[in-house]
C-alpha positions as CSV (number, residue, x, y, z in Angstrom):
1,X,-7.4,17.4,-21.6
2,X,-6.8,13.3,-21.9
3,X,-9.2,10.9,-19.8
4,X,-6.1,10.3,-17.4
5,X,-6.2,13.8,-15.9
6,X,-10.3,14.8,-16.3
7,X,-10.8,11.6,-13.8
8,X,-7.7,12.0,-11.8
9,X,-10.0,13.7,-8.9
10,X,-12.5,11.1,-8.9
11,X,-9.2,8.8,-8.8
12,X,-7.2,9.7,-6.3
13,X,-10.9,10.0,-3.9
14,X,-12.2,6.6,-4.4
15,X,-8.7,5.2,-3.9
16,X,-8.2,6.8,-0.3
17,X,-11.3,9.7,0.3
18,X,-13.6,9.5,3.5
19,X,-17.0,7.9,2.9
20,X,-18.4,11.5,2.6
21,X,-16.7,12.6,0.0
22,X,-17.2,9.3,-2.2
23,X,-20.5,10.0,-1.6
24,X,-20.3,13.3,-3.2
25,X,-18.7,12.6,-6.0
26,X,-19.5,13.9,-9.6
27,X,-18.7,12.7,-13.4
28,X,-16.1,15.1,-14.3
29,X,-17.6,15.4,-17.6
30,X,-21.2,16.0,-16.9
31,X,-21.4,16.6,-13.3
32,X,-23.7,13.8,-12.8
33,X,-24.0,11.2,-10.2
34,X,-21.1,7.8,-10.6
35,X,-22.3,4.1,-9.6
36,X,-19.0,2.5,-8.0
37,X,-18.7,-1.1,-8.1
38,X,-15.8,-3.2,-6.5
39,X,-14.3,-6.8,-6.7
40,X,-11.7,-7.0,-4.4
41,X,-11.4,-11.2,-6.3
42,X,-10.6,-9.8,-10.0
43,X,-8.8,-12.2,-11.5
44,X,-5.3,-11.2,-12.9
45,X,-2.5,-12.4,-15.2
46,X,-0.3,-14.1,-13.0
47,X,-3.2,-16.2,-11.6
48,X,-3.4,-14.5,-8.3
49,X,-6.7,-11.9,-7.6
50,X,-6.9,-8.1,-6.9
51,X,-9.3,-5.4,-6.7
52,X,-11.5,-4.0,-9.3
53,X,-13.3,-0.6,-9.0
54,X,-15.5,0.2,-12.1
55,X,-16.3,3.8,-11.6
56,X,-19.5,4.8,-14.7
57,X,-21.4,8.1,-14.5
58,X,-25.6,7.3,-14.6
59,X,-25.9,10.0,-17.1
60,X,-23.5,10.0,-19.7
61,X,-22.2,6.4,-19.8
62,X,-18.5,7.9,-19.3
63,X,-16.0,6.3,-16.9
64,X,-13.2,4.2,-16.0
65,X,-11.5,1.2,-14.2
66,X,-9.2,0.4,-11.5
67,X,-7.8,-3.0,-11.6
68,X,-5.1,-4.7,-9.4
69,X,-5.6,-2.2,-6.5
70,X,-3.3,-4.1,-3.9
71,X,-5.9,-2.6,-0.8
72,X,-9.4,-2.0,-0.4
73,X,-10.8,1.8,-0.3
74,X,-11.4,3.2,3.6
75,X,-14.9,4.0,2.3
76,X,-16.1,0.4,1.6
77,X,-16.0,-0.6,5.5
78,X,-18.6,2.0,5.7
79,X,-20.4,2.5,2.0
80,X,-20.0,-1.1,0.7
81,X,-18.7,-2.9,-2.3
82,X,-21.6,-0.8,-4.3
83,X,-22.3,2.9,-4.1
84,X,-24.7,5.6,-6.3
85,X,-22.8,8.9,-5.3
86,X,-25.4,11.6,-5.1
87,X,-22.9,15.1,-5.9
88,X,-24.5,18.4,-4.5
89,X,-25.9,20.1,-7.3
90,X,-27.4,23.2,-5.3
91,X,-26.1,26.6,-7.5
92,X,-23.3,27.7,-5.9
């Protein structure tokens, strides 16, 4: 499986998911917990500025980034630009 498609969950959540289920979220490849981090001023190549969501899991240092997201996430109204996502790791 390439990176593209193990975070394409985690992706398509913190680009339009409810607060909740940010909150919730898990590092695909250890199931840990995922510090968010956006910039909606991240400077880009034609000189104008965008968003930036650096998504990094606290446990195995995996992750990835989001730049030049033309809106800001629903969830950042209500989370902030900065979020520790605490997944449910109760057995199931």
């Amino acid at each position: 499986m390439n990176k593209a498609s193990l975070w394409s969950g985690v992706l398509s959540a913190v680009q339009n998911g409810s607060a909740e289920e940010v909150k919730k979220l898990a590092c695909p490849k250890c199931g840990a917990g995922l510090s968010l981090k956006y910039d909606p001023l991240s400077p880009q190549p034609d000189a104008t500025t965008a968003g930036l969501l650096k998504i990094n899991c606290w446990s195995c240092v995996a992750g990835v980034f989001m730049d030049g997201l033309t809106h800001t996430p629903p969830w950042i109204e209500i989370l902030g630009p900065t979020v520790e996502t605490r997944p449910d790791t109760s057995p199931g």
